[in-house]
ROSETOR-55843 format. One record per residue (C-alpha): residue number from 1; residue in one letter; chain; x, z, y. Coordinates in Angstrom, 1 decimal, decimal comma. Layout:
N
<site k="NUM" r="a" c="A" u="X" w="Z" v="Y"/>
...
This chain:
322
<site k="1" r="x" c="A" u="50,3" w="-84,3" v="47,5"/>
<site k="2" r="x" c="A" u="51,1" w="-84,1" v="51,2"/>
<site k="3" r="x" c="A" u="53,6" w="-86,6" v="51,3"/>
<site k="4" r="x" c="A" u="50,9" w="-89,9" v="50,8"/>
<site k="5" r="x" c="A" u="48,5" w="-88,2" v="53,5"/>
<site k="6" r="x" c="A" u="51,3" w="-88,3" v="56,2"/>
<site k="7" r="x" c="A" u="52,5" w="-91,6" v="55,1"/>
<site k="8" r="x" c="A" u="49,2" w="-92,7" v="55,5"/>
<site k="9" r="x" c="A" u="48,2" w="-91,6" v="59,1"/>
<site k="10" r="x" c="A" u="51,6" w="-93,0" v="60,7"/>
<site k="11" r="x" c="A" u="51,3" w="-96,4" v="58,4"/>
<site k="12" r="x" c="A" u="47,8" w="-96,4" v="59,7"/>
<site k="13" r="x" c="A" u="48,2" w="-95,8" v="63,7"/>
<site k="14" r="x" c="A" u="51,3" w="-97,4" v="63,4"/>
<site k="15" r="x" c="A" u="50,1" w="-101,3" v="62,5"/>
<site k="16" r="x" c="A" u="46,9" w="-100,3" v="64,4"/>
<site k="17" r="x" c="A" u="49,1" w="-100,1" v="67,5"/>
<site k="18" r="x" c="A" u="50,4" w="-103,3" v="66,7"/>
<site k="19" r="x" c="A" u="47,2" w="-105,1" v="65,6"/>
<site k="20" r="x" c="A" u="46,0" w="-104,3" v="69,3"/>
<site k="21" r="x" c="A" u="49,0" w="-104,8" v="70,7"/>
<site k="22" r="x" c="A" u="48,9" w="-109,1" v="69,7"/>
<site k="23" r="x" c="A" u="45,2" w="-108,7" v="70,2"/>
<site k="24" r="x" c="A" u="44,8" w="-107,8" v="74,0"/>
<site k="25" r="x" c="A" u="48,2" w="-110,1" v="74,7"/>
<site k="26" r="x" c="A" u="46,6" w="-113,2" v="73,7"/>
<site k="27" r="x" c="A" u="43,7" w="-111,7" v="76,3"/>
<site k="28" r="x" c="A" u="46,7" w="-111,3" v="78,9"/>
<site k="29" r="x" c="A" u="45,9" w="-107,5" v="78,6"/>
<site k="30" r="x" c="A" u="49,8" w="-106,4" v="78,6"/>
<site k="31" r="x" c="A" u="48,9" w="-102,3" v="79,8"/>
<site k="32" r="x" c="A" u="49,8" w="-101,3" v="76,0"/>
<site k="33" r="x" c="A" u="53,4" w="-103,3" v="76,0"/>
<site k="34" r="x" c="A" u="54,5" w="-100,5" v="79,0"/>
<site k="35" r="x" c="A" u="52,6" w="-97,8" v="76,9"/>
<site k="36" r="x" c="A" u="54,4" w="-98,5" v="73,6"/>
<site k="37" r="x" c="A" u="58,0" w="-98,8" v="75,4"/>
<site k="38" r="x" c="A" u="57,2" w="-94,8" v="76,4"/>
<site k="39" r="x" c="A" u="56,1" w="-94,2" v="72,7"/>
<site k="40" r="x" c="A" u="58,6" w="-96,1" v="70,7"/>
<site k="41" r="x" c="A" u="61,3" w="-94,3" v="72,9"/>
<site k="42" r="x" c="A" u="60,5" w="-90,6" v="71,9"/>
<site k="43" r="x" c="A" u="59,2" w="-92,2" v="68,4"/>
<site k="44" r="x" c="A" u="62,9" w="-93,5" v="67,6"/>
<site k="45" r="x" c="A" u="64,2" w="-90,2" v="67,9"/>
<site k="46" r="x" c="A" u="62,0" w="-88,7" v="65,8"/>
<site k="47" r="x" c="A" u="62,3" w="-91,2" v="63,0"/>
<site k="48" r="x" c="A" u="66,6" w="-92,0" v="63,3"/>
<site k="49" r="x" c="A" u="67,6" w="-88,8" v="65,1"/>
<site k="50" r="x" c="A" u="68,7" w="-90,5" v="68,4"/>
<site k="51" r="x" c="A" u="68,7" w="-89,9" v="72,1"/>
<site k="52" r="x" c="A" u="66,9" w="-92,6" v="73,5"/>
<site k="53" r="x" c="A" u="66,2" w="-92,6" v="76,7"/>
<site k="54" r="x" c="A" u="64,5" w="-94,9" v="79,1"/>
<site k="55" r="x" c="A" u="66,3" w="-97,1" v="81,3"/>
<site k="56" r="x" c="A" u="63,8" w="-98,1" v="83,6"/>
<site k="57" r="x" c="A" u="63,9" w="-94,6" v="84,5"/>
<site k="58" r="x" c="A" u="67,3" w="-95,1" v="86,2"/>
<site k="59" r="x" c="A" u="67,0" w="-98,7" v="86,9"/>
<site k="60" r="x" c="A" u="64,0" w="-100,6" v="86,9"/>
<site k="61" r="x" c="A" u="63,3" w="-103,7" v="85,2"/>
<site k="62" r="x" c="A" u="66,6" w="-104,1" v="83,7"/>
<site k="63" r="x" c="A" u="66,7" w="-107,2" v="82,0"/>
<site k="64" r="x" c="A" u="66,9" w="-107,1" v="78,1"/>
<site k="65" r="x" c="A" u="67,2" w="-103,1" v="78,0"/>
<site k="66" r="x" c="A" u="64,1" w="-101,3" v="78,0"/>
<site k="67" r="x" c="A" u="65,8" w="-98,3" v="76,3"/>
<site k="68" r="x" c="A" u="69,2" w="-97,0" v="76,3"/>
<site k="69" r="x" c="A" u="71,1" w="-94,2" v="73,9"/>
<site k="70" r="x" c="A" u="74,4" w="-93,1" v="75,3"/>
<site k="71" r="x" c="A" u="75,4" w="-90,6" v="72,8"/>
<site k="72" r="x" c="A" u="75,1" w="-93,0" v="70,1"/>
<site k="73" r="x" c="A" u="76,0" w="-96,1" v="72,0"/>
<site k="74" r="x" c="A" u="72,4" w="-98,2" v="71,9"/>
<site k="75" r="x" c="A" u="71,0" w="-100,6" v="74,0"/>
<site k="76" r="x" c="A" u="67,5" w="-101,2" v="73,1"/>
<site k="77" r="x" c="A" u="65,1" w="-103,8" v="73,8"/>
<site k="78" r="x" c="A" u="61,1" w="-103,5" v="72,4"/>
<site k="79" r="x" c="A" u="59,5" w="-106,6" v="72,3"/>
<site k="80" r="x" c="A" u="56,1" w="-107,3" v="70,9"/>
<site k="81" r="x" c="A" u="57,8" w="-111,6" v="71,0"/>
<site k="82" r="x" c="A" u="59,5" w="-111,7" v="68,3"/>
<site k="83" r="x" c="A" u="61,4" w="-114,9" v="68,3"/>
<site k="84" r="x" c="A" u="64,8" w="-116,4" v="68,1"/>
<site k="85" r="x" c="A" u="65,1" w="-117,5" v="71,5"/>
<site k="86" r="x" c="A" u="63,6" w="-113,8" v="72,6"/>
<site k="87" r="x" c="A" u="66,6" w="-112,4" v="71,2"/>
<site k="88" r="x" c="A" u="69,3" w="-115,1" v="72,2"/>
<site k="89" r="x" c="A" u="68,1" w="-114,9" v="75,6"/>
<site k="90" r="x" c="A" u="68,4" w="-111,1" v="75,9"/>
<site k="91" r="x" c="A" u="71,7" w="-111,6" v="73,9"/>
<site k="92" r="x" c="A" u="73,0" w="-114,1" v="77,0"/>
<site k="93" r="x" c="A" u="71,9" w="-111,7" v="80,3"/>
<site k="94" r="x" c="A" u="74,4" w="-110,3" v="82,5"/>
<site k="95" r="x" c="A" u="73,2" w="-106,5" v="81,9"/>
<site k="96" r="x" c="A" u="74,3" w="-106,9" v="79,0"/>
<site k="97" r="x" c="A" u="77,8" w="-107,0" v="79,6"/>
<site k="98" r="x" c="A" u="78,9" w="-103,9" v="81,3"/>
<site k="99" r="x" c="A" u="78,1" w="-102,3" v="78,3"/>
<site k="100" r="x" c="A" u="81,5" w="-102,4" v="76,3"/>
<site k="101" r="x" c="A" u="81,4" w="-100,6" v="72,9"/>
<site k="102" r="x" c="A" u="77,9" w="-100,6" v="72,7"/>
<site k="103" r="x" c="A" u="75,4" w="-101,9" v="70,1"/>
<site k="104" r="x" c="A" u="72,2" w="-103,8" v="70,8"/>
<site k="105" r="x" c="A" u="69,1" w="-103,3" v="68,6"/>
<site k="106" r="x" c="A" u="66,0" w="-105,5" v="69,3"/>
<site k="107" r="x" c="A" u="62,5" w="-103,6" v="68,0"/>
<site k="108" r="x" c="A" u="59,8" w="-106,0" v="67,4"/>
<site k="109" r="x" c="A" u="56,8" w="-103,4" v="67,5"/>
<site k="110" r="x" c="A" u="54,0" w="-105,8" v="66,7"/>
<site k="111" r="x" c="A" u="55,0" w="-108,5" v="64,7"/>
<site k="112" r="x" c="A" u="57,2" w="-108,6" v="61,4"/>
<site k="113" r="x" c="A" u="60,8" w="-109,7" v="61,8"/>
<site k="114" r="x" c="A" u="61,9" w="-110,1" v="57,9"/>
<site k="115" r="x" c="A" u="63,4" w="-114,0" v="59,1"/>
<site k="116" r="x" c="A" u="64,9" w="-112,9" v="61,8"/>
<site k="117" r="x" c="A" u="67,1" w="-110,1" v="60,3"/>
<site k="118" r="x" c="A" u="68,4" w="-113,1" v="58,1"/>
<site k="119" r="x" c="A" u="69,1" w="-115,4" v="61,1"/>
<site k="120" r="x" c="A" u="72,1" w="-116,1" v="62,8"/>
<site k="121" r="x" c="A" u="72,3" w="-116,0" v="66,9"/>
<site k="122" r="x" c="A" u="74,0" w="-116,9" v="69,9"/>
<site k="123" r="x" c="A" u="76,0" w="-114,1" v="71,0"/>
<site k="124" r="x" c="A" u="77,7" w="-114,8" v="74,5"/>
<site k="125" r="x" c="A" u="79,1" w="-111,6" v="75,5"/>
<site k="126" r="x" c="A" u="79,5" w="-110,3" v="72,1"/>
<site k="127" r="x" c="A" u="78,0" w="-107,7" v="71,9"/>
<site k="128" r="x" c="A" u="78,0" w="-105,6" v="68,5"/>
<site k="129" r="x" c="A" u="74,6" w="-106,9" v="66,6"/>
<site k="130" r="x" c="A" u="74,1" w="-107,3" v="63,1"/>
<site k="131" r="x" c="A" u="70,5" w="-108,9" v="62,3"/>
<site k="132" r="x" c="A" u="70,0" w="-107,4" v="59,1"/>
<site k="133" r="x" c="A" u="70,0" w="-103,8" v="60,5"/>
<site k="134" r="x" c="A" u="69,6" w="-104,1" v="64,2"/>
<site k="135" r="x" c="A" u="66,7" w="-105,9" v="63,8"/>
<site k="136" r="x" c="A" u="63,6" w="-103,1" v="63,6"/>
<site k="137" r="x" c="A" u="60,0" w="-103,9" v="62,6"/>
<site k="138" r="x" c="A" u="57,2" w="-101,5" v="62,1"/>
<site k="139" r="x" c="A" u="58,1" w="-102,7" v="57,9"/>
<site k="140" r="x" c="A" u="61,8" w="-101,1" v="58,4"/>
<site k="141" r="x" c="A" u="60,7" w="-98,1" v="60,5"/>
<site k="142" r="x" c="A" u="58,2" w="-97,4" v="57,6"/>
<site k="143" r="x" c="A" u="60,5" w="-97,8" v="54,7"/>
<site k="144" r="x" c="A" u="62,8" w="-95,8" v="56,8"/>
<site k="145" r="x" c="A" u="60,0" w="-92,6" v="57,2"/>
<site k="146" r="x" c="A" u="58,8" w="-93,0" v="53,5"/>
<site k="147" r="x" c="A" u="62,6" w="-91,7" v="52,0"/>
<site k="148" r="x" c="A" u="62,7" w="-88,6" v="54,2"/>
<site k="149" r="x" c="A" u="61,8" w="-85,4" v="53,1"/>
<site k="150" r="x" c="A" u="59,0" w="-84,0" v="53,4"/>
<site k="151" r="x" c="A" u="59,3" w="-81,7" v="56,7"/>
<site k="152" r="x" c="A" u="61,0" w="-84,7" v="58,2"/>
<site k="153" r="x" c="A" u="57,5" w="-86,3" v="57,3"/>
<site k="154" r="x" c="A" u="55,4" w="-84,0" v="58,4"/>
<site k="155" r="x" c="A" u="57,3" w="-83,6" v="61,6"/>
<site k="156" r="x" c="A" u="56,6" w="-87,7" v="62,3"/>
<site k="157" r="x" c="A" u="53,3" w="-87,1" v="61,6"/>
<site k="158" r="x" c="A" u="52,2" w="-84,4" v="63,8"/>
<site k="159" r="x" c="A" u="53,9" w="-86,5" v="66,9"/>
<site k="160" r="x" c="A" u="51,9" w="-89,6" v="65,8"/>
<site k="161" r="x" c="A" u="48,7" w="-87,8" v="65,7"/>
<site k="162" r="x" c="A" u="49,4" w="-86,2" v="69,0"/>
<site k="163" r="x" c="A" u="50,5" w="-89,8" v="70,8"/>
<site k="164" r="x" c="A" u="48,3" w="-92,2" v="68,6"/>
<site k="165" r="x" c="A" u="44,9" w="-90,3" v="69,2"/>
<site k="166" r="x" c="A" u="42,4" w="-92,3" v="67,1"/>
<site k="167" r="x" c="A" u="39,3" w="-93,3" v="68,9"/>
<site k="168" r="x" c="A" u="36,2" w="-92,1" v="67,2"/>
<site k="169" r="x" c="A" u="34,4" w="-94,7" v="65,3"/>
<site k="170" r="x" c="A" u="30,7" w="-95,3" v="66,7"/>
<site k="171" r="x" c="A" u="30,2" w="-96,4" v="62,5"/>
<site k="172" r="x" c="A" u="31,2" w="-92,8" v="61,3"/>
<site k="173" r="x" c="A" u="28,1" w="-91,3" v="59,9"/>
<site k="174" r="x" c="A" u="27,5" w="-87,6" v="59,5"/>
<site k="175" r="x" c="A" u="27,9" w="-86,3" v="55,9"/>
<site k="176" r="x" c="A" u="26,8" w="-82,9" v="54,2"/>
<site k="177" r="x" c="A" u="30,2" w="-82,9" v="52,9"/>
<site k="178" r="x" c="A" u="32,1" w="-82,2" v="56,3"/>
<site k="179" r="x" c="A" u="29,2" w="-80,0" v="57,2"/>
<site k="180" r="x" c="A" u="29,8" w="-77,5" v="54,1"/>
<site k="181" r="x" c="A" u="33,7" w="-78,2" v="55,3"/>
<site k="182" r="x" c="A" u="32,7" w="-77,0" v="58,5"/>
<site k="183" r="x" c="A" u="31,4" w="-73,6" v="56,8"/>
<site k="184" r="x" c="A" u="33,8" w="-72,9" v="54,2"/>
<site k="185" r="x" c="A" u="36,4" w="-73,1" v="56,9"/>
<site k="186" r="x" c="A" u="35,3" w="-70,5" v="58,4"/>
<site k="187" r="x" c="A" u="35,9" w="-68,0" v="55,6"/>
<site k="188" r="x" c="A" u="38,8" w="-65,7" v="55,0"/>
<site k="189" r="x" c="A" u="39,8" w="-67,1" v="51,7"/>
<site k="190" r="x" c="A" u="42,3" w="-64,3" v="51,3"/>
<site k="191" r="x" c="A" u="39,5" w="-61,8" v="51,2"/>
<site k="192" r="x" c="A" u="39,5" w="-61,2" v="47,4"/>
<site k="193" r="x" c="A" u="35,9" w="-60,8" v="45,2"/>
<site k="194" r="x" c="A" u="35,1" w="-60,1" v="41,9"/>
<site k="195" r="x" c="A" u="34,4" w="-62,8" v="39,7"/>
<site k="196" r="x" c="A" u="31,4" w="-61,6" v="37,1"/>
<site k="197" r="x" c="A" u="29,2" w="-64,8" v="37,9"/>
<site k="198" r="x" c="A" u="31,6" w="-66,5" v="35,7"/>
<site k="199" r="x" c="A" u="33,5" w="-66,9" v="31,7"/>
<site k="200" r="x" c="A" u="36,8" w="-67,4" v="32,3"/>
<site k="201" r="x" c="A" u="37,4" w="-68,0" v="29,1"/>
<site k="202" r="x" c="A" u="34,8" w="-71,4" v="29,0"/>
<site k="203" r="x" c="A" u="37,0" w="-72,1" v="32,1"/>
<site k="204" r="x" c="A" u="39,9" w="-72,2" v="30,6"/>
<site k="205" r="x" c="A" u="38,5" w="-74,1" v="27,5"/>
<site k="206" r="x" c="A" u="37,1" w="-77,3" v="29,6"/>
<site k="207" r="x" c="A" u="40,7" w="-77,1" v="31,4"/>
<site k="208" r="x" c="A" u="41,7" w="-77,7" v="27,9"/>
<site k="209" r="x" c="A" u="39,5" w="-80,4" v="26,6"/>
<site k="210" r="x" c="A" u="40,2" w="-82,9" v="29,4"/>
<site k="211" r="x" c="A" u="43,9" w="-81,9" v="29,8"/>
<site k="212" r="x" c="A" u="44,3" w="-80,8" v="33,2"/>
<site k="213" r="x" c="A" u="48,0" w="-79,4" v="32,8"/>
<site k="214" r="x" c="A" u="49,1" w="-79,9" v="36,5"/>
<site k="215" r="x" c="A" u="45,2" w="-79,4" v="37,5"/>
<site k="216" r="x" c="A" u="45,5" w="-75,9" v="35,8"/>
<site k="217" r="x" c="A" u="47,0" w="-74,2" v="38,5"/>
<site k="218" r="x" c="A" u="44,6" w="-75,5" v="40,9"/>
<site k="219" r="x" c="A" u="41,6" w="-74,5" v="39,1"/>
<site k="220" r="x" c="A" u="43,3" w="-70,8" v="37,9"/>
<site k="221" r="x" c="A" u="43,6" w="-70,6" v="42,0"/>
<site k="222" r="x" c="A" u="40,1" w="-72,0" v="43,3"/>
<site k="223" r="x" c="A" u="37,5" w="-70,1" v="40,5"/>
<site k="224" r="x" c="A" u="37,6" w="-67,1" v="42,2"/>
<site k="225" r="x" c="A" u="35,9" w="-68,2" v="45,1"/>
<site k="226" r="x" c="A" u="32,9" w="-69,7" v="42,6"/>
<site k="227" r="x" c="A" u="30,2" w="-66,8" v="44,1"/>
<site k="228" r="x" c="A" u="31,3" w="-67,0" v="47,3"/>
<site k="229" r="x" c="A" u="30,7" w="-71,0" v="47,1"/>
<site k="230" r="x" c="A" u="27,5" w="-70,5" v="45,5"/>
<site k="231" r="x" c="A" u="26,3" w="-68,1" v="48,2"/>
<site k="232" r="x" c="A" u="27,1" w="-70,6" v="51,2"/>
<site k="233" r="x" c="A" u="25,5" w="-73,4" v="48,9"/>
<site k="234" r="x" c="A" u="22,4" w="-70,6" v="49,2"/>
<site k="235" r="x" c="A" u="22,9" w="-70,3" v="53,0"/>
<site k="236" r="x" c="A" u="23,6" w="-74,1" v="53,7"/>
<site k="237" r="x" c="A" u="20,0" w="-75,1" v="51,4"/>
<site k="238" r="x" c="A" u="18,1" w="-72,7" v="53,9"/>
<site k="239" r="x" c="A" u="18,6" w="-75,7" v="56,4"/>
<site k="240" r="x" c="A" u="16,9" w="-78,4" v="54,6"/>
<site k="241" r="x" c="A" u="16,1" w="-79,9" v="51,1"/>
<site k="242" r="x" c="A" u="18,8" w="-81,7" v="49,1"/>
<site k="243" r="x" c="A" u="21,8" w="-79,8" v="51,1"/>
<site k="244" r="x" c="A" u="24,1" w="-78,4" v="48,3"/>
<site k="245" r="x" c="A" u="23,1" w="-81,4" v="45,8"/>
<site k="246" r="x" c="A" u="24,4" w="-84,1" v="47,5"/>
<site k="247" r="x" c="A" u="27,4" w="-82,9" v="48,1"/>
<site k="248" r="x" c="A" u="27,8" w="-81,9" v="44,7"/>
<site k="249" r="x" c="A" u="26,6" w="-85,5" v="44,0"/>
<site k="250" r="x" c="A" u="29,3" w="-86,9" v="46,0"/>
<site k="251" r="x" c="A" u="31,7" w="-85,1" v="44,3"/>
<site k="252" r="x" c="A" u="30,5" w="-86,6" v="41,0"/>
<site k="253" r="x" c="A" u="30,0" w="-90,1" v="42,6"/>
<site k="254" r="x" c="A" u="33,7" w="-90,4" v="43,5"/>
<site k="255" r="x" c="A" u="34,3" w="-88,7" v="39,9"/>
<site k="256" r="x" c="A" u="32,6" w="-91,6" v="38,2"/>
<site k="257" r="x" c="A" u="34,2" w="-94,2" v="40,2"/>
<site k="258" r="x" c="A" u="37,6" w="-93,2" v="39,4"/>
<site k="259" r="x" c="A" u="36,7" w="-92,4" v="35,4"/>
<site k="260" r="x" c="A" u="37,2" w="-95,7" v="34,5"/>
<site k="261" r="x" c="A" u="41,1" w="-95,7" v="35,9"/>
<site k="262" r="x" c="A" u="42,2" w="-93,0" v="35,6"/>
<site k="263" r="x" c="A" u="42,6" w="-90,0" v="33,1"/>
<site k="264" r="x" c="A" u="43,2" w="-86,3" v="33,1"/>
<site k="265" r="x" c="A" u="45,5" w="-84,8" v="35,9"/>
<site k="266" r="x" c="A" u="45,6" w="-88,1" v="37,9"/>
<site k="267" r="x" c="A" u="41,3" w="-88,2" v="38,0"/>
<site k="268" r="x" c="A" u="41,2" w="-84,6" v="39,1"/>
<site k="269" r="x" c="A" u="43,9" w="-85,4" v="41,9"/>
<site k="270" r="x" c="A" u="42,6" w="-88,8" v="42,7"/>
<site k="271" r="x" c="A" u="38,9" w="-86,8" v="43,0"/>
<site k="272" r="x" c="A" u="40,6" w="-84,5" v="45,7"/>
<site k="273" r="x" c="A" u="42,0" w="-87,3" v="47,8"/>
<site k="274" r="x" c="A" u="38,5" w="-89,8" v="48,0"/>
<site k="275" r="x" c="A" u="36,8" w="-86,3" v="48,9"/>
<site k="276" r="x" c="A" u="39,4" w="-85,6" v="51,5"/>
<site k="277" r="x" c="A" u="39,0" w="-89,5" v="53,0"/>
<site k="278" r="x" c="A" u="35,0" w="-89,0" v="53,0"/>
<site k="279" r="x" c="A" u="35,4" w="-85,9" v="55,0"/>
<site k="280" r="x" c="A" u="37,8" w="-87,7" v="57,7"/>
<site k="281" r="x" c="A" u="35,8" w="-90,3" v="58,2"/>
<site k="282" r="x" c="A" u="32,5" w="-88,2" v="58,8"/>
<site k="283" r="x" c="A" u="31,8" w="-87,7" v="62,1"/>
<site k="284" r="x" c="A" u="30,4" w="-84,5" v="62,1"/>
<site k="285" r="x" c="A" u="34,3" w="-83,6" v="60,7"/>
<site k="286" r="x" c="A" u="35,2" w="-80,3" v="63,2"/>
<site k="287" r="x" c="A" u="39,3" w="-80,9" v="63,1"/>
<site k="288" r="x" c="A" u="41,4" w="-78,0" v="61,2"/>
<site k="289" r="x" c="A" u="45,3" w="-77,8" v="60,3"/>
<site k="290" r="x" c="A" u="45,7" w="-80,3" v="57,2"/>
<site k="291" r="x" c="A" u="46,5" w="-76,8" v="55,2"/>
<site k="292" r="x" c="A" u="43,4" w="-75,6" v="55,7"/>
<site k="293" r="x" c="A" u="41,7" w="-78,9" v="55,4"/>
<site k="294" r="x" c="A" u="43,4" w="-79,2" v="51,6"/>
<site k="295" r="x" c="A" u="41,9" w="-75,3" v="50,7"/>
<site k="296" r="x" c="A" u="38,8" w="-75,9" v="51,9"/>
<site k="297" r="x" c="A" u="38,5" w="-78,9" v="49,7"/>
<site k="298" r="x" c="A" u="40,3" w="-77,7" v="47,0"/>
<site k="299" r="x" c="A" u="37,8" w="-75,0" v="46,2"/>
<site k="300" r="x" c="A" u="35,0" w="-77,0" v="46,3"/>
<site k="301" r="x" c="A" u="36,6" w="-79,8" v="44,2"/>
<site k="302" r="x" c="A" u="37,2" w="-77,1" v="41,7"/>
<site k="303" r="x" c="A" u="33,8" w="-75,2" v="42,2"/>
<site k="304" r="x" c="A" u="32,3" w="-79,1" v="41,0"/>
<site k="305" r="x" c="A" u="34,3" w="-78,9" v="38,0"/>
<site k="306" r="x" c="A" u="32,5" w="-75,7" v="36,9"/>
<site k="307" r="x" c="A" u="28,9" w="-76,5" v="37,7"/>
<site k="308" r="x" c="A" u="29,8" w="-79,5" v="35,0"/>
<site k="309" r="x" c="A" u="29,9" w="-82,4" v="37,9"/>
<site k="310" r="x" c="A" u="32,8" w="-83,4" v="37,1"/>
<site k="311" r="x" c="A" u="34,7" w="-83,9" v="34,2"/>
<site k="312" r="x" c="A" u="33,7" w="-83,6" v="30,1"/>
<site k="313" r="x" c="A" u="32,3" w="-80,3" v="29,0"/>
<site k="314" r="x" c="A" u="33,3" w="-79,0" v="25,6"/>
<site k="315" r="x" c="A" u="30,5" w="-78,0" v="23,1"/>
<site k="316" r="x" c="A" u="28,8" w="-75,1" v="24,0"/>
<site k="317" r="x" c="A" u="29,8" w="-74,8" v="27,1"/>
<site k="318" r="x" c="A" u="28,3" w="-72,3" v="29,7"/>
<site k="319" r="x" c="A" u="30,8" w="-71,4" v="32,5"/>
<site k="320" r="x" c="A" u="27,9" w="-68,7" v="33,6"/>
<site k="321" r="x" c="A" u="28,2" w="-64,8" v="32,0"/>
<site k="322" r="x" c="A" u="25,0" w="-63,5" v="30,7"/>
């Protein structure tokens, strides 16, 4: 389920850019308008394939082209106005002119341009410019990102994370959740163990009772690390009271929440993502690859399920071997 998570992060950083962007402009604090022109450059290509490059580099202040792609014949303006008469006047300047055979495309990165890409404008030196798709908003840009494939997603999202850093949040709170994180990804999950602390065959009969079909495979993977779970538990406990239960009762909490929705493989799924979102939003969080992240959270997710924290228990069950 990588494909929401990376959605998520650029849809996130993306309008957060812009909320700021309108916010510190009414403030006449314009230092982010010269900041996004550098980001929305390289961001373009990453999200259409072009080869933008900056104009101001070669000329400064150029008016009505802020970016310029030569191989694909693109001048570029990025605007947080978005306005008819923004447009029509950058439509009517003299640089616009020398370029023959080129098209211009206006990208309105902080305010939604849906009217506008309906509109009609005056077009003095007739330039090529069709509203309806040389019109970009962060609402096309994201529609756009949301059909590619997955790499292509990924790919976005790694150069959003790396040039929309976000800020830590002085609200964040610590959690024993992203602390057990913090341990578990430290392991060597490849290390194999024996698994006599358990009955697979219980396993396999609550996977059964609450049909978990798609689940299965992620439960079949995780239950061999149950002993290895329950030792760090052990370890983590030696540091205070309450340690191990309260992330189990987490777990559960965001279980229960989502019981009333949702059923079967979507619950067990929907369980893994609210776990995930608690974990990035503790501050005690210590960053790892997303990969990682997903494992980590994965095992404990499915080491819940066992202890009976989540999810309905057949009769007579007793996941522990006597």
């Amino acid at each position: 389920m990588n494909r929401p998570n990376y959605f998520n992060v650029i849809e996130e950083r993306l309008n957060l850019l812009s909320v700021r962007i309108i916010s510190r402009g009414r403030l006449n604090i314009l230092d982010l308008h010269g900041h996004s022109e550098n980001f929305y450059q390289y961001f373009l290509n990453e999200v259409y394939g072009w080869t933008v490059a900056n104009e101001n580099d070669n000329q400064q202040n150029v008016e009505a082209i802020d970016l310029i792609d030569h191989s694909n014949k693109f001048v570029i303006q990025v605007s947080s106005t978005s306005s008819k008469q923004k447009i029509e006047s950058s439509l009517s300047k003299d640089s616009i002119k020398k370029y023959v055979g080129y098209t211009f495309k206006f990208v309105s990165i902080a305010r939604d341009a849906a009217d506008l890409k309906k509109d009609t404008f005056k077009n003095p030196h007739r330039i090529s410019f069709t509203p309806s798709t040389d019109i970009i908003d962060n609402n096309s840009i994201l529609s756009k990102i949301r059909g590619l494939n997955i790499n292509d997603q990924k790919r976005i999202y790694q150069f959003v994370k790396k040039e929309l850093v976000a800020e830590i949040d002085p609200m964040k709170l610590e959690s024993n959740l992203a602390a057990v994180i913090n341990i578990l990804a430290k392991e060597d999950w490849d290390k194999s163990e024996s698994v006599t602390e358990i009955n697979s065959f219980e396993i396999d009969r609550k996977i059964s009772y609450n049909n978990l079909n798609a689940a299965k495979v992620i439960i079949d993977d995780n239950t061999v690390h149950y002993g290895r779970v329950d030792k760090i538990y052990t370890e983590f406990d030696s540091q205070g009271s309450n340690k191990s239960s309260s992330v189990l009762s987490t777990i559960r909490q965001e279980y229960a929440k989502a019981k009333s929705n949702l059923t079967d493989d979507q619950l067990f799924f929907d369980v893994i993502s609210k776990v995930e979102k608690k974990i990035l939003n503790s501050s005690n969080y210590t960053l790892i690859p997303f990969d990682e992240l997903e494992l980590c959270i994965n095992i404990l997710v499915v080491d819940a399920f066992i202890r009976c924290k989540i999810f309905e228990n057949p009769n007579s069950y007793n996941y522990a071997t006597t």
